[in-house]
C-alpha positions as CSV (number, residue, x, y, z in Angstrom):
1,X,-25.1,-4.0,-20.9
2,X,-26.0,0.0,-21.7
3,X,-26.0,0.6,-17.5
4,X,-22.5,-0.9,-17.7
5,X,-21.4,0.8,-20.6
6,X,-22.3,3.8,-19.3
7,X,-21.2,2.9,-15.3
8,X,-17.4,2.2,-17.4
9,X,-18.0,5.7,-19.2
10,X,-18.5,7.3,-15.9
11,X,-14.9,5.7,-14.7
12,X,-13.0,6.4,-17.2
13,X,-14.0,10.0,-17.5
14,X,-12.8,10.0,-13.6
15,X,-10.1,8.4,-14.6
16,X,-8.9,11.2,-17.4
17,X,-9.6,14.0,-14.9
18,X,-7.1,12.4,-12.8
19,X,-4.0,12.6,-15.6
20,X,-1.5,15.5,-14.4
21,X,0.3,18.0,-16.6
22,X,3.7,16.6,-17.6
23,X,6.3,18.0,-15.2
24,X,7.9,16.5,-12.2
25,X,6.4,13.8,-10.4
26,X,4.7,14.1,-7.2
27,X,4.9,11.4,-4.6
28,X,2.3,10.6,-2.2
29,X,2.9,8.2,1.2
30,X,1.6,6.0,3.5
31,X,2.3,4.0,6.4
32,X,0.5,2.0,9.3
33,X,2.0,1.7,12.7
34,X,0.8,-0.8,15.7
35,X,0.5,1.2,18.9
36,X,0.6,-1.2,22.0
37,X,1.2,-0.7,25.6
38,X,4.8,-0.7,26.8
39,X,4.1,-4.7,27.9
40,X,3.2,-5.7,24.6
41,X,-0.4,-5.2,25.2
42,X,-2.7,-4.4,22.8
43,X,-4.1,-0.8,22.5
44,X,-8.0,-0.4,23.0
45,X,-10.4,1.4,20.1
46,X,-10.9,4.4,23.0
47,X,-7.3,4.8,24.0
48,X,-6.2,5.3,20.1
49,X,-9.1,8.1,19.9
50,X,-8.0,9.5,22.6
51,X,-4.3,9.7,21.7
52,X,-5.9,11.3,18.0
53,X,-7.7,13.4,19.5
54,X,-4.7,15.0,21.7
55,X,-2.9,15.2,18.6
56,X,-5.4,16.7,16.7
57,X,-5.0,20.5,16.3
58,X,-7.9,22.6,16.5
59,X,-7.7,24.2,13.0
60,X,-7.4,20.1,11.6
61,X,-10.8,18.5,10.9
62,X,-12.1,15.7,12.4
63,X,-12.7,12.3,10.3
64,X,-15.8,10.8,11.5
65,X,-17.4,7.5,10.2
66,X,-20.2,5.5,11.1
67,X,-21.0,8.1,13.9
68,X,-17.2,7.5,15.6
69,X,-13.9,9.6,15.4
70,X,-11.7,7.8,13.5
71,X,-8.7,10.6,12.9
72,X,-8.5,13.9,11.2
73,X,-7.0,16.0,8.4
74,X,-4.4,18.6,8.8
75,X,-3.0,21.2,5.2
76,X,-0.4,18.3,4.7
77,X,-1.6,14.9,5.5
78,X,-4.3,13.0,7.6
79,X,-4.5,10.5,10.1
80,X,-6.5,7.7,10.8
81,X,-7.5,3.9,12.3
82,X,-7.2,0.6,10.0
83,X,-9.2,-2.0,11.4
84,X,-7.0,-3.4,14.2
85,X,-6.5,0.0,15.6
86,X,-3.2,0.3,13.2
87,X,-2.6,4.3,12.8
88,X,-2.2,5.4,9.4
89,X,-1.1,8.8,7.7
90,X,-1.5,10.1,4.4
91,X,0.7,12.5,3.2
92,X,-0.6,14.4,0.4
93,X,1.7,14.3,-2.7
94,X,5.1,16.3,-2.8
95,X,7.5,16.5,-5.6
96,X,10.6,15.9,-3.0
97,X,11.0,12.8,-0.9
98,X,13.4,15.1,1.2
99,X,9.8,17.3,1.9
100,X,7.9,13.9,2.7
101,X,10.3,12.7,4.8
102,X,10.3,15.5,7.0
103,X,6.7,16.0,7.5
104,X,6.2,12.0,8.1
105,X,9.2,12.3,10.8
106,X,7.5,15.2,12.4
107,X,4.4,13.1,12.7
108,X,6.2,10.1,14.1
109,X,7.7,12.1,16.6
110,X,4.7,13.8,17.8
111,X,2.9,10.3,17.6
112,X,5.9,9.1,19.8
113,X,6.0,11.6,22.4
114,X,2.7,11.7,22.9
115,X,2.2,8.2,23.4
116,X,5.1,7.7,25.5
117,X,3.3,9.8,28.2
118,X,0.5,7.3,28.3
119,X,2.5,4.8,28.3
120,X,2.1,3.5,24.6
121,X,4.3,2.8,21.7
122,X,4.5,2.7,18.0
123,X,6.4,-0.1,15.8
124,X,7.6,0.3,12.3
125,X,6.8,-3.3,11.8
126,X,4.8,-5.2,9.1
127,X,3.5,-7.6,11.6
128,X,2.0,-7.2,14.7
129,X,4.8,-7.3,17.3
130,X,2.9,-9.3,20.0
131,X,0.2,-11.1,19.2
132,X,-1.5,-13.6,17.1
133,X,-3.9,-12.1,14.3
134,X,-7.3,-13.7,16.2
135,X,-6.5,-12.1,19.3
136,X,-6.8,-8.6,17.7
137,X,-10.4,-7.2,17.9
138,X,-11.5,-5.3,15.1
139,X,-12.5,-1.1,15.4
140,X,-16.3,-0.9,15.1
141,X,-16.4,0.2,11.1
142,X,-19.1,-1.7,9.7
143,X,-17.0,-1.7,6.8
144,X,-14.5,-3.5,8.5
145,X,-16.9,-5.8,9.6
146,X,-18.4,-6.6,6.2
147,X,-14.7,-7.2,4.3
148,X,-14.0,-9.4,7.5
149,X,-16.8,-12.1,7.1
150,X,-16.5,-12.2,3.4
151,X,-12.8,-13.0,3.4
152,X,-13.7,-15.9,6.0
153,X,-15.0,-17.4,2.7
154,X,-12.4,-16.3,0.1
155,X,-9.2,-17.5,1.4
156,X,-7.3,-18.5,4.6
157,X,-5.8,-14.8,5.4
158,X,-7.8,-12.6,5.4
159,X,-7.8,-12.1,9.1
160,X,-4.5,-11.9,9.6
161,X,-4.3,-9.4,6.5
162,X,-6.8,-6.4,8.7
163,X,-5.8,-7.1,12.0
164,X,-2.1,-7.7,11.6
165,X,-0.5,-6.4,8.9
166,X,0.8,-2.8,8.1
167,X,2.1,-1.2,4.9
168,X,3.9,1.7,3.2
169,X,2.6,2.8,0.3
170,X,3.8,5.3,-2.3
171,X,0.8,7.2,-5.2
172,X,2.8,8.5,-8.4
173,X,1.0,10.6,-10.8
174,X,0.3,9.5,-14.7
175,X,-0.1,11.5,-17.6
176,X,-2.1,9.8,-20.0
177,X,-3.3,7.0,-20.3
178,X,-0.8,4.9,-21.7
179,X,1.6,6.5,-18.9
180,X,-0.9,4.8,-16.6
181,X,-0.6,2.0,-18.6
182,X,3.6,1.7,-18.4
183,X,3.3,2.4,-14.6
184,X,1.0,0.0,-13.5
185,X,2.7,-2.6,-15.7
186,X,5.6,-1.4,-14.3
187,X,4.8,-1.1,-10.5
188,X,3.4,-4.8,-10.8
189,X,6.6,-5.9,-12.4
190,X,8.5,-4.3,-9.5
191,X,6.5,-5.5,-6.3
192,X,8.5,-8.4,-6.1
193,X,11.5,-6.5,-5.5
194,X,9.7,-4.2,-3.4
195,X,8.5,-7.2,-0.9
196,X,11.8,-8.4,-0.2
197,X,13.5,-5.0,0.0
198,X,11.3,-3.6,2.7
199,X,10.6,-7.0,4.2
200,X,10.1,-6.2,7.7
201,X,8.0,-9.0,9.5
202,X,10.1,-9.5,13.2
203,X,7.5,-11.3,14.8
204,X,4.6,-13.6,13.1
205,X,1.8,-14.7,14.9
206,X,3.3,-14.2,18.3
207,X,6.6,-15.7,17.1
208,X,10.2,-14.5,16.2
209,X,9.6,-15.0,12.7
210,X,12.3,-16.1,10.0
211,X,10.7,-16.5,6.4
212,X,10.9,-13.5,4.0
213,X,7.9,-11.3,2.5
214,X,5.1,-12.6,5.3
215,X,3.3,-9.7,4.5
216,X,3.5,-10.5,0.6
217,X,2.7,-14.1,1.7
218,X,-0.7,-13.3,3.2
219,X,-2.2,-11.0,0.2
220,X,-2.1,-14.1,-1.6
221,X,-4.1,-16.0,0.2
222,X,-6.9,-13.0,0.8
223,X,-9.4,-13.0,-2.4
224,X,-8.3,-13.2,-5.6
225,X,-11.1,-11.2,-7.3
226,X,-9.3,-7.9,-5.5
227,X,-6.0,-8.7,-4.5
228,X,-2.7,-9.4,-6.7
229,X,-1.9,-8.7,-10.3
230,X,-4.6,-6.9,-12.1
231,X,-6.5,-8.5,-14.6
232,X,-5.4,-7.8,-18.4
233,X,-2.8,-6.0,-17.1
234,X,-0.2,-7.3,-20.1
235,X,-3.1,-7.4,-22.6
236,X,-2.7,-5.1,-25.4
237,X,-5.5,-3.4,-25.2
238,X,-5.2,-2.6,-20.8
239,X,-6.0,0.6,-20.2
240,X,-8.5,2.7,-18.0
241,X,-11.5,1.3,-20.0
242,X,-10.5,-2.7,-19.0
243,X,-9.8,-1.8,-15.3
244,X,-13.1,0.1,-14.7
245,X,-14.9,-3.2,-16.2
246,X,-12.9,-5.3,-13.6
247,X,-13.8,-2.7,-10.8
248,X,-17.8,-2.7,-11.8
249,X,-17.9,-6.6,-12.6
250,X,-16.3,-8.5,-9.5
251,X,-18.0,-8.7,-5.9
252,X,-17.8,-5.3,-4.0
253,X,-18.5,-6.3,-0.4
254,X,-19.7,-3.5,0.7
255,X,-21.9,-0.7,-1.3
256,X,-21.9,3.2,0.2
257,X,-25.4,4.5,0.2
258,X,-25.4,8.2,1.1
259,X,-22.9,8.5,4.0
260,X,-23.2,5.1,5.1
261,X,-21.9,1.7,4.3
262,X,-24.1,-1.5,3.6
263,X,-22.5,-4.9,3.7
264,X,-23.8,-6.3,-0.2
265,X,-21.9,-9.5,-0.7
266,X,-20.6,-10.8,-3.6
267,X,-23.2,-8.3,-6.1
268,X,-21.4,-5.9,-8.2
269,X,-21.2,-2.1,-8.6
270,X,-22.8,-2.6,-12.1
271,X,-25.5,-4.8,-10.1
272,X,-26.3,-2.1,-6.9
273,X,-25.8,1.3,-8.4
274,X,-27.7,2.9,-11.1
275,X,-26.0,4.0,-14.5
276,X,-24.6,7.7,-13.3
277,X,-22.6,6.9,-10.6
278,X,-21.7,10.1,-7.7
279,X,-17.8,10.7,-7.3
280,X,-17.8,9.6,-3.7
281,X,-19.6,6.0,-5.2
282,X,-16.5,5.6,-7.5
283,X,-14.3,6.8,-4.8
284,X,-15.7,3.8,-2.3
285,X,-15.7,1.1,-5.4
286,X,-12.2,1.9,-6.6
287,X,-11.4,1.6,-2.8
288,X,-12.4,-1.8,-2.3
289,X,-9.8,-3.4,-4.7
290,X,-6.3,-3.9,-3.5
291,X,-4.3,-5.1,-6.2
292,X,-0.6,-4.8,-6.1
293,X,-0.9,-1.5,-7.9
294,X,-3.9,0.2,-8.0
295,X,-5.8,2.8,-10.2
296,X,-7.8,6.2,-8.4
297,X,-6.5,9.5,-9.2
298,X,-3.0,8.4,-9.2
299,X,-1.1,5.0,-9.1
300,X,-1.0,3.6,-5.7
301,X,2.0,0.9,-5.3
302,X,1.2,-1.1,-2.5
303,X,4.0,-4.0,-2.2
304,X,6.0,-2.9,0.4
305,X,6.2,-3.5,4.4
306,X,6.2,-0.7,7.2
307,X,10.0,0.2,7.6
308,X,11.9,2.1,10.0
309,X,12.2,6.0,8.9
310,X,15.8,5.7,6.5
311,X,14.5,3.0,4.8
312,X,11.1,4.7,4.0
313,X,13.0,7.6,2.5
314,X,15.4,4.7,0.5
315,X,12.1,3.2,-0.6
316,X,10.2,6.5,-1.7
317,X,13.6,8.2,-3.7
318,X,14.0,4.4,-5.6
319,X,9.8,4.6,-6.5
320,X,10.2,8.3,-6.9
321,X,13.3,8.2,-9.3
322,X,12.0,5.2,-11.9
323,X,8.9,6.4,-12.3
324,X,9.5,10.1,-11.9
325,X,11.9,9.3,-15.4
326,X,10.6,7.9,-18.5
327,X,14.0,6.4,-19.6
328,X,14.5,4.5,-16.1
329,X,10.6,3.4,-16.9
330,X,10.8,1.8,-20.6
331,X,14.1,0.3,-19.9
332,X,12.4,-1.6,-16.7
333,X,9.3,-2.1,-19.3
334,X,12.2,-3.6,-21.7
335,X,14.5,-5.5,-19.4
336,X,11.2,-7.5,-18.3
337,X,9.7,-7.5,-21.7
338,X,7.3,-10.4,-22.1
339,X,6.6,-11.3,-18.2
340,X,3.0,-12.3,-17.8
341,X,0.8,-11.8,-15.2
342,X,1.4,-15.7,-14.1
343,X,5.2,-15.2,-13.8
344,X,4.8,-12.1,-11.3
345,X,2.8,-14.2,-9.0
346,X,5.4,-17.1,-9.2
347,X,8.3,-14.2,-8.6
348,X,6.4,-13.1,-5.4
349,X,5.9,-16.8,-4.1
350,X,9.5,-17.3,-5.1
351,X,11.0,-14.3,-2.9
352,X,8.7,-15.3,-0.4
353,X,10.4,-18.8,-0.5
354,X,13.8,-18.6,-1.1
355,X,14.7,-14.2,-0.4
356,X,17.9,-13.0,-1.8
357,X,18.4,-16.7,-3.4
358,X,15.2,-16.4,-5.4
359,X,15.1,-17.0,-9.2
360,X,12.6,-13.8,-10.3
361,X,11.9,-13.6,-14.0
362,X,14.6,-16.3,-14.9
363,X,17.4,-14.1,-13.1
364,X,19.0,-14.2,-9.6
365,X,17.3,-12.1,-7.5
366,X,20.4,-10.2,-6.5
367,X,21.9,-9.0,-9.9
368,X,18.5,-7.7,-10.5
369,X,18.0,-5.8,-7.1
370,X,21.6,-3.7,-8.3
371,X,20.8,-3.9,-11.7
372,X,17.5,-1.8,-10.4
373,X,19.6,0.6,-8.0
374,X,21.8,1.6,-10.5
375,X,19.1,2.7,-12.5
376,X,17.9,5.0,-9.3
377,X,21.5,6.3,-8.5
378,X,22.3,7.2,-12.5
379,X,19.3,9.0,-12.6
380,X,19.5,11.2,-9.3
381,X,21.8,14.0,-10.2
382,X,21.3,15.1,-6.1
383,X,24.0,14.1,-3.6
384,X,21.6,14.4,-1.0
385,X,18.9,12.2,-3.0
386,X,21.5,9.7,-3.8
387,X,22.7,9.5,-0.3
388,X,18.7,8.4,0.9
389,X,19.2,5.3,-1.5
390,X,22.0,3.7,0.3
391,X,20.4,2.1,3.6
392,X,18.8,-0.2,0.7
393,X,22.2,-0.3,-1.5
394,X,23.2,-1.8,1.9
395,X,21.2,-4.5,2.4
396,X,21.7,-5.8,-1.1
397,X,25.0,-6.5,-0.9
398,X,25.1,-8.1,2.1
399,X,21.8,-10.0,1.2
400,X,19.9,-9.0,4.3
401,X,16.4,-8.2,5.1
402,X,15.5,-5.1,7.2
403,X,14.2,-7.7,9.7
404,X,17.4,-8.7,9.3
405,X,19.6,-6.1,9.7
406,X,17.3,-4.1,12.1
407,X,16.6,-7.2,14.8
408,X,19.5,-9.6,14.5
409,X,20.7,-8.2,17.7
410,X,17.1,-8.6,19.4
């Protein structure tokens, strides 16, 4: 137990260093697009580098893993492959959704343009637009390759989850550690809300699709030791110490040894690594967890589908508004007060069920979806702020999905 003591020591002290100074929150993004041929047709592993490597300027640095390009880092974000050739970027944090909104829509168009000349396309989609998950072949990441045949053995989705799902997510920075503690309790409270807002799944498994939340649907059915509601996350005594024990105790999948990965099963960071773990060994073993919120140097809330542009903007200003104000946070904390870990995994299955006529939490989905807005829109004194909130103000009134709303014409 001393090599895990001290492994949890090592965690948490990376955990402190990662508290900000009390000011205005920053917000950090990230989405995954499918890229396929005009036809429908997937894209190939050397057709995506190629398009990166176009885009790449020659004062951004290259990302290269496993001996392979997989994208590069410009001053404001980076780009690069998930495992079914899905392009990602990473904004780095802002402290104006307005500011990440216009460097994301820069990107898209570049990413646009320049696959339109090759005759390629993007989708702001949270399912792959044309094909069945098994049909998608996997970028050679031996990472990738590792998570893949474990989840064969953990649940029934996990192949669909790599090659065929894509995401938004938003990092929020904490203070202390009980402000990580109230927004992770928080951001887990919310997902529900989140999956149906952005729910954005046209197409499932090669089919016009019409049941909510697919996206949320499939996490759950991935490998419970990493995916969902975090352990102890409602027990009083949560906090950075608890989730580093989770992080170091369950299976790990694959270990990073040096600058390369090794496929390691179901043993344990406190089983492969020694007592003083490196900073890019916590980095990989914090990575390997994909709960609904998730704990590195910020918060990472990871509930929500790939949306079209207007509705990414809605979805950062609501995240960015409750957390970025500590009344709009306790009063979420107290409206949900006593929720358990067991009733936000019923809320997600229940949205994934029944949409905008779900029960969550004992409510209707729907008076809780405004109640939730108007906390947002009292609490953005900006017209212009306000203004990005009402694409989603839209859809909740006239109970539609952004699959919904966006394809019902298709």
């Amino acid at each position: 137990m001393a090599k895990l003591d001290e492994q949890k020591r090592v965690l948490v002290e990376y955990f402190q260093q990662g508290c900000k100074p009390e000011g205005k929150l920053t917000l950090g993004l990230e989405v995954e697009h499918f890229v396929t041929h005009a036809g429908g047709e997937p894209v190939t592993f050397g057709e995506i580098q190629s398009v990166m490597r176009q885009m790449q300027q020659p004062y951004d640095t290259p990302i290269m893993i496993d001996g392979e390009y997989m994208g590069y880092t410009t001053e404001q974000y980076s780009v690069s492959l998930e495992p079914a050739c899905q392009v990602e970027i990473s904004i780095m944090p802002q402290s104006s959704v307005l500011k990440i909104m216009d460097i994301y829509n820069q990107f898209y168009l570049q990413l646009s343009m320049t696959l339109a000349a090759r005759g390629l396309r993007a989708w702001t989609v949270s399912y792959h637009p044309t094909r069945r998950a098994e049909e998608l072949p996997l970028i050679p990441k031996q990472r990738y390759e590792a998570m893949d045949r474990y989840f064969k053995n953990t649940g029934s989705c996990g192949i669909q989850m790599m090659r065929a799902t894509a995401s938004t997510q938003l990092s929020v920075d904490y203070y202390s550690e009980r402000d990580f503690v109230q927004k992770m309790r928080a951001a887990c409270l919310l997902t529900p809300f989140f999956a149906l807002l952005s729910d954005n799944a046209v197409q499932y498994q090669a089919h016009r699709n019409n049941a909510y939340s697919v996206r949320t649907r499939i996490w759950q059915d991935v490998d419970s030791d990493r995916c969902g509601v975090p352990p102890h996350l409602m027990d009083p005594d949560f906090g950075f110490e608890r989730y580093a024990e989770t992080i170091l105790t369950r299976p790990l999948i694959v270990a990073l040894r040096g600058n390369r990965t090794k496929a390691v099963g179901r043993k344990s960071a406190q089983e492969i690594y020694g007592s003083h773990l490196l900073k890019k060994e916590v980095e990989h073993v914090l990575s390997m967890f994909f709960f609904d919120a998730r704990l590195k140097t910020y918060v990472e809330i990871r509930g929500a589908d790939c949306m079209p542009p207007k509705f990414i903007a809605a979805y950062a200003q609501l995240v960015k508004t409750i957390f970025g104000s500590q009344a709009a946070l306790q009063n979420v904390l107290r409206h949900y007060e006593g929720v358990n870990t067991g009733d936000i995994a019923n809320a997600k299955m229940a949205v994934c069920k029944d949409g905008f006529n779900a029960w969550v939490y004992g409510r209707p989905i729907g008076k809780e979806l405004a109640w939730l807005l108007l906390q947002a829109r009292s609490r953005t004194p900006s017209q212009e702020e306000r203004a990005l909130l009402e694409p989603l103000a839209k859809l909740v009134v006239m109970k539609k999905t952004i699959r919904e709303e966006e394809h019902e014409n298709d």
